[in-house]
C-alpha positions as CSV (number, residue, x, y, z in Angstrom):
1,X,0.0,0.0,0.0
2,X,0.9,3.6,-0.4
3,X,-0.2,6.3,1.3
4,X,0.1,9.8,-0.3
5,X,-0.9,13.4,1.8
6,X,-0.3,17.0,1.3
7,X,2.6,17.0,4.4
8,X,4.7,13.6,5.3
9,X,6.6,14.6,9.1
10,X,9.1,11.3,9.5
11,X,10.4,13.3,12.3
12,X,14.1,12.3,11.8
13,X,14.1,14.2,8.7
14,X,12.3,17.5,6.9
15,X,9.0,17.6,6.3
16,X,8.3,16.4,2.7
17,X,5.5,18.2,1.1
18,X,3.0,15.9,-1.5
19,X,4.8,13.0,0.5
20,X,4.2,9.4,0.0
21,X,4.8,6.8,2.2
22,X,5.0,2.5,1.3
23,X,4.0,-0.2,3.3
24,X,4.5,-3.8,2.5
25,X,3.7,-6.6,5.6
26,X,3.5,-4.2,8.6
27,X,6.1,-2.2,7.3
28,X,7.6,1.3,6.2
29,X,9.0,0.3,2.7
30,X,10.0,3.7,1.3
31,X,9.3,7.4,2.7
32,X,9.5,9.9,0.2
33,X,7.7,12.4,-2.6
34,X,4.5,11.1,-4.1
35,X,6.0,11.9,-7.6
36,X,8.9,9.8,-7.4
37,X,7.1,6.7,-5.6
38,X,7.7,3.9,-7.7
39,X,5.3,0.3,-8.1
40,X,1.8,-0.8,-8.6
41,X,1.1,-1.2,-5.0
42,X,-2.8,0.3,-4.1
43,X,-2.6,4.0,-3.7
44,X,-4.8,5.7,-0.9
45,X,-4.5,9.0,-1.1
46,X,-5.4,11.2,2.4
47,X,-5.8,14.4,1.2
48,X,-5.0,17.4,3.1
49,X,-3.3,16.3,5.9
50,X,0.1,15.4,7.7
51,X,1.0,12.2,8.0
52,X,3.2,11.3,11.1
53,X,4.5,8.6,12.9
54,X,2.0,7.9,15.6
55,X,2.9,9.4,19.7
56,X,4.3,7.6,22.0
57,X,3.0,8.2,25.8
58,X,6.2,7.4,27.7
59,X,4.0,8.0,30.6
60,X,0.1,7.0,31.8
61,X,-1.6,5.2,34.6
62,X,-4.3,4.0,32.7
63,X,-6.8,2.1,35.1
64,X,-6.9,5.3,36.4
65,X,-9.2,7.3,33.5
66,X,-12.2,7.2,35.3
67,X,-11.0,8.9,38.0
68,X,-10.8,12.2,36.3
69,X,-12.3,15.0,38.3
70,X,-12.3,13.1,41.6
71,X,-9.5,14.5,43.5
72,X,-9.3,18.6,43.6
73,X,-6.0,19.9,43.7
74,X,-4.7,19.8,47.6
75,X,-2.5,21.5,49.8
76,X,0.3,19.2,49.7
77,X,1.4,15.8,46.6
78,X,1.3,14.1,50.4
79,X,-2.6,15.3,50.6
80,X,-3.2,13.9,47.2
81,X,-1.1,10.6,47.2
82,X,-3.3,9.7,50.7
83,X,-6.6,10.8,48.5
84,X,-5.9,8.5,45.7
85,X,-4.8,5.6,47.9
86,X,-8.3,5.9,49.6
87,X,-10.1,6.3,46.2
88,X,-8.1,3.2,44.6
89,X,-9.0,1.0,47.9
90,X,-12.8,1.6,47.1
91,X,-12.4,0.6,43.3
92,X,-13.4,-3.2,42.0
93,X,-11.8,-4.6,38.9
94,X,-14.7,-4.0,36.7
95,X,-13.8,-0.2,37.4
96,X,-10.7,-0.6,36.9
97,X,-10.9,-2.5,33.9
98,X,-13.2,0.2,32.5
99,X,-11.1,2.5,33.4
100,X,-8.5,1.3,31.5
101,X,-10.5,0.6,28.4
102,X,-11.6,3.9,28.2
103,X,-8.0,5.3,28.6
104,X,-7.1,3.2,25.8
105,X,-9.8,4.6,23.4
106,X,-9.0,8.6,24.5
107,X,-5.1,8.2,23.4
108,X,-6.0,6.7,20.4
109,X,-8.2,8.7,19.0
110,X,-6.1,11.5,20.1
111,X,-2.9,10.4,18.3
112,X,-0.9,7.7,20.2
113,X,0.0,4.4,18.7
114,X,2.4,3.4,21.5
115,X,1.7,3.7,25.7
116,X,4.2,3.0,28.2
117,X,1.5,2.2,31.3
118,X,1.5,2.0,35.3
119,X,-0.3,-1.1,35.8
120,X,-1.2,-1.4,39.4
121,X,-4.0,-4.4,38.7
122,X,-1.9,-6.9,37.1
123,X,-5.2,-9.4,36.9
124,X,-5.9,-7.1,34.0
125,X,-3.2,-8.3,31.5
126,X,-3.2,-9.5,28.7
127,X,-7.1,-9.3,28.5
128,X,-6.4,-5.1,28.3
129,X,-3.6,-5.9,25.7
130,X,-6.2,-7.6,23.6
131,X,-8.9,-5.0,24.3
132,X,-7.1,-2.3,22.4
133,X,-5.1,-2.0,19.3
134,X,-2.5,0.3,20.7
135,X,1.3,-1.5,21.7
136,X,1.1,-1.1,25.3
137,X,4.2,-1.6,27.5
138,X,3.1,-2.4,31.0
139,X,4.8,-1.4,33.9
140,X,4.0,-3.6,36.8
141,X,4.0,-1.4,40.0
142,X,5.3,-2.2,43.3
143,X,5.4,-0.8,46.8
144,X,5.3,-2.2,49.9
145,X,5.5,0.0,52.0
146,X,2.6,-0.4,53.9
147,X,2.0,-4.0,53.5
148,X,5.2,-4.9,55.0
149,X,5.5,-7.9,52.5
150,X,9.3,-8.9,51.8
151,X,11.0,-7.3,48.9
152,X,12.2,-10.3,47.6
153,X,8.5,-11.8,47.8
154,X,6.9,-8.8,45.7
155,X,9.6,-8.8,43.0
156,X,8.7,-12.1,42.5
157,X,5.4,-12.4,41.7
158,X,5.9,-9.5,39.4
159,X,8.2,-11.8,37.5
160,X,6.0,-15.0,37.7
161,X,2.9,-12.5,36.6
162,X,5.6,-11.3,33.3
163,X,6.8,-13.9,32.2
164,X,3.5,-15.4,31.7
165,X,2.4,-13.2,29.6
166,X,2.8,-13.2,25.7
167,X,1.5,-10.9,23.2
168,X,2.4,-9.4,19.8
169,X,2.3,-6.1,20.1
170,X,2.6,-5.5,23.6
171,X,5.5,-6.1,26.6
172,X,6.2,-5.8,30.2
173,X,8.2,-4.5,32.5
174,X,8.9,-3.2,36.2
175,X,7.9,-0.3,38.4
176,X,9.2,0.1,41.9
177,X,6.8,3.1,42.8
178,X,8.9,5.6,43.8
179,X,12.1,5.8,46.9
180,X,9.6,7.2,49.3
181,X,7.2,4.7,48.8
182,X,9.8,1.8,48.2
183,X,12.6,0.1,50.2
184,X,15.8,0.4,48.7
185,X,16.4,-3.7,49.4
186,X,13.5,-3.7,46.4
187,X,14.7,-1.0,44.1
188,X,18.2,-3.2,44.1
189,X,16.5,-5.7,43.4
190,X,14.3,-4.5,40.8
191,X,17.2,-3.0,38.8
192,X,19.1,-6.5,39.2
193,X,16.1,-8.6,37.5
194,X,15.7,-5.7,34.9
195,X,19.2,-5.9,33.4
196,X,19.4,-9.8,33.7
197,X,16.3,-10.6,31.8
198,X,16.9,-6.9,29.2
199,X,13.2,-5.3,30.5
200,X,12.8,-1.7,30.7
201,X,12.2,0.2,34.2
202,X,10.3,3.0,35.6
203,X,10.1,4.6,38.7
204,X,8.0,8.0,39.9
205,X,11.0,10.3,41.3
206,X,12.0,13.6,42.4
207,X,8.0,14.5,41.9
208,X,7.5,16.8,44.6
209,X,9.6,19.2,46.6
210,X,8.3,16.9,50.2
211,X,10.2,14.1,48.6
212,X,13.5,16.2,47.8
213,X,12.8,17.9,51.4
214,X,12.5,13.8,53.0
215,X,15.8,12.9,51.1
216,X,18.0,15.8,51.1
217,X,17.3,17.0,55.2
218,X,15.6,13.8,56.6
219,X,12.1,15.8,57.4
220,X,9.3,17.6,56.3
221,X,5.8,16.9,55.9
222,X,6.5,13.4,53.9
223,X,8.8,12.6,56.2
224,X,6.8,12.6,59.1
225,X,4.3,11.1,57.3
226,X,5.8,8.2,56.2
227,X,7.8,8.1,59.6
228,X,4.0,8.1,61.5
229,X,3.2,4.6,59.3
230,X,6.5,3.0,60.4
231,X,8.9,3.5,57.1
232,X,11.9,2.9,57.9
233,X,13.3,6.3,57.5
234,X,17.4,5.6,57.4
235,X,17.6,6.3,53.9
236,X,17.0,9.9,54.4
237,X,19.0,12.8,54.9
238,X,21.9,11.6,52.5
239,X,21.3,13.2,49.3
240,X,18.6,13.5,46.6
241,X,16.3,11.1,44.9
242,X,18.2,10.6,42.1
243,X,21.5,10.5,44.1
244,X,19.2,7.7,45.9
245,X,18.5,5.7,43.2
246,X,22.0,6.0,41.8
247,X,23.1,4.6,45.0
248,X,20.8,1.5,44.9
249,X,21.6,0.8,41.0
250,X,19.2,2.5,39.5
251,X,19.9,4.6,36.9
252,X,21.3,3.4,34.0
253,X,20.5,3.6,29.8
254,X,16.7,0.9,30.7
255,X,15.1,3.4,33.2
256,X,12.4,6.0,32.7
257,X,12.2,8.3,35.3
258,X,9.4,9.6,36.0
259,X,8.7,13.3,36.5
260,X,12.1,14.6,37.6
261,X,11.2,18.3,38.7
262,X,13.4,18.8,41.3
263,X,17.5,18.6,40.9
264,X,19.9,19.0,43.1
265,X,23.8,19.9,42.0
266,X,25.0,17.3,39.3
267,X,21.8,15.8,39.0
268,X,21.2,16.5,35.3
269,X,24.8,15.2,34.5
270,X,24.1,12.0,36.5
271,X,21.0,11.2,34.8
272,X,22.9,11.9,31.1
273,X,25.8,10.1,31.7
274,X,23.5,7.1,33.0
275,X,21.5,7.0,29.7
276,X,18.5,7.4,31.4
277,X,15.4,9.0,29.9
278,X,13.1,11.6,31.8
279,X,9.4,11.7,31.2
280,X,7.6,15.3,31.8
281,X,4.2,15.0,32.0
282,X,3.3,19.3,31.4
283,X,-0.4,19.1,32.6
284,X,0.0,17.5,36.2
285,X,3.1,19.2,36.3
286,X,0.6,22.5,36.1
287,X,-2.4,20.3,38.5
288,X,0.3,20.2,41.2
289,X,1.8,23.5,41.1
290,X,5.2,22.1,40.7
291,X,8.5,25.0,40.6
292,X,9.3,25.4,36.7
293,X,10.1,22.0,34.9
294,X,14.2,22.3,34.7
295,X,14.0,21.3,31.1
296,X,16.8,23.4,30.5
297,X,19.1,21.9,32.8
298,X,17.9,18.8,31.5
299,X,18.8,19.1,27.8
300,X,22.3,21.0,28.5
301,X,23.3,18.0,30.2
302,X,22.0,15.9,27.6
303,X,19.5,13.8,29.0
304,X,16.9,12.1,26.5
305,X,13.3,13.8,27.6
306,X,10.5,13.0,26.2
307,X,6.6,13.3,27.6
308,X,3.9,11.7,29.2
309,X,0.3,12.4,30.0
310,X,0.1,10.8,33.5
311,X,-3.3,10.0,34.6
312,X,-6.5,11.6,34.7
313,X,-6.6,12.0,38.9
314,X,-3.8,14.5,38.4
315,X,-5.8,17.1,35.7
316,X,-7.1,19.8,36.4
317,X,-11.2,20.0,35.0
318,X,-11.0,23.3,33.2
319,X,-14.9,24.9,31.6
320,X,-15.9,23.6,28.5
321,X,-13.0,21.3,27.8
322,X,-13.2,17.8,28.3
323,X,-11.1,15.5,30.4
324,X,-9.1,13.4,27.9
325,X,-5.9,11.6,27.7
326,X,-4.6,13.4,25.2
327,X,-0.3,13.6,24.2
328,X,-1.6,16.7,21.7
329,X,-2.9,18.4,24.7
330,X,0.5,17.9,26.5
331,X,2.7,19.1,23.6
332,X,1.0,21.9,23.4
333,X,0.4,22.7,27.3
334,X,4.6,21.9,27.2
335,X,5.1,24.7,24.4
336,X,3.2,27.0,26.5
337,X,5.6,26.7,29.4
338,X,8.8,26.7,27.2
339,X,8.0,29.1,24.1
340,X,11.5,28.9,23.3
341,X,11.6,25.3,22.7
342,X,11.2,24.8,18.4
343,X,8.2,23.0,17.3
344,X,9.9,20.5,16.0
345,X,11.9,19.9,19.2
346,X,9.0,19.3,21.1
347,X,6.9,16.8,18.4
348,X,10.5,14.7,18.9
349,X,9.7,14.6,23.0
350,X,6.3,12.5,22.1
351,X,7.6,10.7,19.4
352,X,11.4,9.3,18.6
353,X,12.5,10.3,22.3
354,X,9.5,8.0,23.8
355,X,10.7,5.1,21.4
356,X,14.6,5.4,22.5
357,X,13.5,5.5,26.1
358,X,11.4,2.4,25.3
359,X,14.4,0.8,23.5
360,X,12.1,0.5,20.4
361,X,13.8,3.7,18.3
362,X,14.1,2.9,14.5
363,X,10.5,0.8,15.0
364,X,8.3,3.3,16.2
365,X,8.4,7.1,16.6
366,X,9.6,8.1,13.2
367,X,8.8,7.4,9.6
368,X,11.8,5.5,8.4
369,X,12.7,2.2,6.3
370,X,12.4,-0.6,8.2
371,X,10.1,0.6,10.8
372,X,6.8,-0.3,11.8
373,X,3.7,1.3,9.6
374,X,2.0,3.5,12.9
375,X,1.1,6.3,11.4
376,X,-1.5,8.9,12.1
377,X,-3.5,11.9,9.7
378,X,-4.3,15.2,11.3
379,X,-6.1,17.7,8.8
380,X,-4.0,20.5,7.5
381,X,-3.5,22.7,4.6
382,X,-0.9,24.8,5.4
383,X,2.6,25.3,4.2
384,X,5.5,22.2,5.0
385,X,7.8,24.8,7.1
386,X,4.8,24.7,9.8
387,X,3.8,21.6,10.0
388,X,5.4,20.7,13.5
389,X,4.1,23.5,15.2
390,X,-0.2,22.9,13.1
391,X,0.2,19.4,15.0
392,X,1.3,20.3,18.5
393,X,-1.6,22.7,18.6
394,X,-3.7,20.8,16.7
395,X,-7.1,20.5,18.4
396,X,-9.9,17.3,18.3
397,X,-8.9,13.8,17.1
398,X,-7.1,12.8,14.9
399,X,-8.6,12.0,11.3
400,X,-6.8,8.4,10.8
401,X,-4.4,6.0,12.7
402,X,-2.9,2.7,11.6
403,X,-0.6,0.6,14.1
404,X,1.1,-2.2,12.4
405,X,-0.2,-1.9,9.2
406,X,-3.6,-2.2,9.9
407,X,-6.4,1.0,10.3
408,X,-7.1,1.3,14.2
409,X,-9.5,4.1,12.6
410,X,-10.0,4.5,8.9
411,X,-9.8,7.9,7.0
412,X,-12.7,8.8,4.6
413,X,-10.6,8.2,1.7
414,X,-10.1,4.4,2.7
């Protein structure tokens, strides 16, 4: 098949406009101008539109959808953490499973093709995998904190539960929750499973400025807090989060780390020299009133960034707009906060800087040779040299999507 439209954005290269793209078995063939597309394969032709690699979430806690609106924003991330552990103790599967259904269908029709998710109800895999066409890769996430189960005992079942499960398009992987809600004798030994059996990590970190309070200066609000419910607080007081998680093996070139906003001296340089990616998600970022992003910092150092949407609980409801998952809404609410960041810097954060943090760059994120055939239409009649900045403000959903070759929704013209 071939698929010509007025603008094709591969992302690793210029826009190319009256751009063509082939497909032959799941697969980007050729990328290039309509004009010069050779063979007799079926043309579709899209119109006026760009055609781009589909987004990649590199962040989303998708059983938790249905709690948009739920939680108002609170005094403190310690407030709001205790409110959403109440909320999720109420929940049955069925609402999580719903939840996560519905999650699926927002990013989709808004744009994404690939979702790296939080899965805190393992029971729901692989029947989620199967419910959606999007290539999910699912985080399992642990705590234990206040369970008091052994470490060793939580890893795993998280293991048995992953290496059960087999699918095509999707893939697992581990989440210890974050330092202050997990014992370092479980982030060791999270990081140790990771890099024996090659599975990517994730852990929330350096989120709010109680964590970097409870880590730097052993106190503060989340420190009591945690204290209060019998933590064990002796990994406190001896240097930042990431500094933390650097000294229980950690960081290196398989972890996502999540959220990132607050960095102490040589933190950036740390996280670069690692390989580790950082995921900003803009709009909780915005929901919790966080100190400025230090994307800056971040990208002088070197460190691959890329973006997330988070969950739903962590939105703010604003008039007339509707709560979605949405990675078009974050690109844009990220460009917003950092107007000197270029268009086309920013489309790279939710596409081929998702796929390296996911270890899947050259397959997904990018319109290339040898890649996979996700690709997504947004309307647009405008000139080539904007065509980075018409889709990170583009508004509504998209007008097609295909993931592996195959139309998760059709354009008119097919």
């Amino acid at each position: 098949m071939i698929l010509r439209a007025r603008i094709v954005l591969p992302v690793s290269r210029s826009p190319i406009e009256n751009g063509a793209v082939c497909l032959e078995g799941g697969v980007i063939r050729e990328v290039g101008r309509w004009s010069e597309m050779a063979g007799d394969a079926p043309a579709v032709d899209l119109g006026e539109v760009i055609l781009l690699p589909g987004l990649v979430n590199s962040h989303c806690h998708l059983d938790y959808t249905d709690m948009a609106g739920q939680i108002t924003p609170l005094r403190s991330f310690a407030d709001w953490v205790k409110s959403i552990t109440t909320l999720k103790a109420g929940w049955s599967y069925t609402e999580f499973a719903q939840s996560w259904v519905n999650g699926a269908r927002m990013l989709l029709r808004n744009g994404v093709t690939t979702v790296a998710d939080i899965e805190a109800v393992p029971e729901l895999l692989p029947d989620a995998w199967e419910a959606t066409p999007l290539r999910v890769h699912s985080f399992l996430e642990m705590t234990g904190v206040k369970s008091r189960r052994q470490p060793k005992l939580i890893l795993d079942e998280a293991i048995a539960t992953l290496e059960r499960l087999r699918h095509d398009r999707s893939r697992g992987g581990l989440s210890p929750h974050a330092p202050y809600s997990t014992m370092p004798e479980l982030l060791r030994l999270s990081a140790a499973a990771a890099r024996e059996r090659g599975w990517r990590l994730t852990t929330h970190v350096a989120e709010s400025i109680q964590e970097f309070e409870m880590f730097v200066h052993g106190r503060g609000e989340m420190f009591d807090w945690l204290a209060r419910n019998e933590r064990d607080m002796a990994d406190c007081g001896r240097g930042t989060p990431v500094q933390h998680l650097e000294t229980h093996g950690l960081l290196a070139d398989n972890l996502l780390a999540i959220h990132v906003n607050y960095l102490g001296a040589g933190d950036a340089e740390l996280l670069a020299r690692q390989g580790v990616s950082v995921v900003h998600c803009p709009r909780s970022h915005t929901y919790f009133q966080h100190q400025p992003f230090p994307y800056a910092e971040l990208a002088r150092a070197g460190v691959n960034i890329c973006l997330g949407t988070d969950s739903l609980a962590s939105v703010t409801r604003r008039r007339g707009e509707a709560m979605e998952l949405n990675m078009l809404a974050e690109m844009k609410a990220f460009a917003a906060k950092e107007p000197g960041v270029a268009p086309e810097t920013i489309l790279r954060l939710a596409t081929v800087n998702g796929a390296r943090a996911l270890g899947v760059e050259g397959h997904v994120g990018e319109l290339v040779a040898g890649a996979a055939a996700d690709l997504i239409a947004i309307p647009y009649g405008g000139a080539d040299a904007d065509a980075d900045a018409a889709v990170i403000h583009h508004a509504g959903a998209v007008a097609a999507s295909m993931i592996d070759g195959q139309w998760a929704i059709e354009p008119p013209a097919a």
